[in-house]
C-alpha positions as CSV (number, residue, x, y, z in Angstrom):
1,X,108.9,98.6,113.0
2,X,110.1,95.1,111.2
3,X,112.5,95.0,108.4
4,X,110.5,95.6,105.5
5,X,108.3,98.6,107.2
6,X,105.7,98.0,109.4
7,X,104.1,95.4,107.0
8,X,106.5,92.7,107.6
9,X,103.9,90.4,110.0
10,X,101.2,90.1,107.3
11,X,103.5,89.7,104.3
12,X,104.8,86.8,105.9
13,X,101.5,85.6,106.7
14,X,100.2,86.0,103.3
15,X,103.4,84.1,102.0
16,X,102.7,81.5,104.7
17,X,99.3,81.0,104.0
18,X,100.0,81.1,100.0
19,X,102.6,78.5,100.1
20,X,100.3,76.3,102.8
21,X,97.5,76.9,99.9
22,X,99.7,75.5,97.1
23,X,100.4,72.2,99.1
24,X,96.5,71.7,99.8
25,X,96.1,72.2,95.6
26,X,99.2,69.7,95.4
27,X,97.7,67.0,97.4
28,X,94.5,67.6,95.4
29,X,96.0,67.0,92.6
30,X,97.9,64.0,93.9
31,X,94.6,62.3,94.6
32,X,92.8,62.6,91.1
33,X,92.5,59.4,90.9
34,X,91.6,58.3,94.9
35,X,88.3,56.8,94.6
36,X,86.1,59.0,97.8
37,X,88.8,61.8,97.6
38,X,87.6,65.1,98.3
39,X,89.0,68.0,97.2
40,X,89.9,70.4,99.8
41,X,90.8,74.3,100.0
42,X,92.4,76.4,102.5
43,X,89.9,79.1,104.0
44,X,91.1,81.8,106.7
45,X,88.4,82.4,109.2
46,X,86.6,85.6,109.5
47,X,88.8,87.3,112.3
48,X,92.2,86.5,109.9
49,X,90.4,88.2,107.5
50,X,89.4,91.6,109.3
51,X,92.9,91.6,111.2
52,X,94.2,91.8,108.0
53,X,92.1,94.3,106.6
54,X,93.4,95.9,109.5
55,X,96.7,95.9,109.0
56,X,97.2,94.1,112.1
57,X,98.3,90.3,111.4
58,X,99.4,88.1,114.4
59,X,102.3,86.3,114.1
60,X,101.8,82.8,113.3
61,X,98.2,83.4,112.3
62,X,98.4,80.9,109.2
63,X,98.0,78.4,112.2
64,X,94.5,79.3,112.6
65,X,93.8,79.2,108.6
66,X,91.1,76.1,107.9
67,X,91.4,73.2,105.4
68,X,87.9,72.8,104.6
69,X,86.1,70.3,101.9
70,X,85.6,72.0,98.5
71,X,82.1,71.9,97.1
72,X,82.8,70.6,93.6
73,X,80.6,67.8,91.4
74,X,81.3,64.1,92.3
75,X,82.5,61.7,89.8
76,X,81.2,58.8,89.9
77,X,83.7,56.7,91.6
78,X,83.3,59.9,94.5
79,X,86.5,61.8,93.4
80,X,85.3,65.6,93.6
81,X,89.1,66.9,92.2
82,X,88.9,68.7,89.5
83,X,91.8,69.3,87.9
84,X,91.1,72.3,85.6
85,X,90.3,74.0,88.9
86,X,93.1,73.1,90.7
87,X,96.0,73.9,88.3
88,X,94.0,77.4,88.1
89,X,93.8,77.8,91.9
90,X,97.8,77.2,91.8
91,X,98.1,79.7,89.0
92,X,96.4,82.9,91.2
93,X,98.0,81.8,94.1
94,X,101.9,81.3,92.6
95,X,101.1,84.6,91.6
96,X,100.1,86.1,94.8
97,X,103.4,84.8,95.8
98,X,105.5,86.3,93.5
99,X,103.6,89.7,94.0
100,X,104.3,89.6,97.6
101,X,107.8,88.6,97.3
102,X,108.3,91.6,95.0
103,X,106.6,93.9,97.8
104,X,108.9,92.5,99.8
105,X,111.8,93.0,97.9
106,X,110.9,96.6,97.1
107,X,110.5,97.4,101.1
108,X,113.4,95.8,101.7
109,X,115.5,97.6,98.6
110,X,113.7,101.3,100.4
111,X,114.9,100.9,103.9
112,X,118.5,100.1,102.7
113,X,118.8,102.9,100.4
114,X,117.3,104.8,103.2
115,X,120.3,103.8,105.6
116,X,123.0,103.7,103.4
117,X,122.0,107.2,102.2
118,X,121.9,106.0,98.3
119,X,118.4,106.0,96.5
């Protein structure tokens, strides 16, 4: 068992792959204005996805999540960014965060009260 209950491995992975997420929407955004930019998101590959559904996350499995090409409308000097999009990409995944990092907090909070006897 980890320090937050058994769950520790795929909360960290989920925070790892949120906060790799939010620098892919950065650099998006970054490049709103590159002529041929395209806009890219972060994808987790098929066996991520079932391990997780699992409950079994391998450490350091953000490694094998994939920065793909989004499929969004060209403009027409090539620039597929859309910025509506992006900012509300960051907005679901900042909170994704923040709800992990509570779940975290809340195992965290349960296994000292379980030691120390207070709860």
């Amino acid at each position: 068992m980890d320090a937050i209950g058994g769950n520790g491995a795929m909360i960290a992975t989920l925070l790892d792959a949120a906060a790799r997420r939010q620098r892919v929407l950065a650099a998006n955004i970054a490049n709103v204005d590159t002529p041929g930019y395209k806009a890219k998101t972060l994808e987790f590959p098929a066996e991520l996805e079932k391990a997780m559904l699992d409950g079994s996350v391998p450490e350091g499995a953000v490694k094998g999540l994939e920065t793909v090409e989004r499929d969004t409308p060209m403009k027409a000097n090539g620039n597929t960014v859309d910025v509506d999009l992006e900012l509300a990409e960051m907005g679901k995944t900042s909170m994704a965060f923040q709800t992990l990092l509570v779940v975290s907090q809340m195992k965290q909070a349960q296994m000292r009260a379980a030691i120390t006897g207070r709860g």
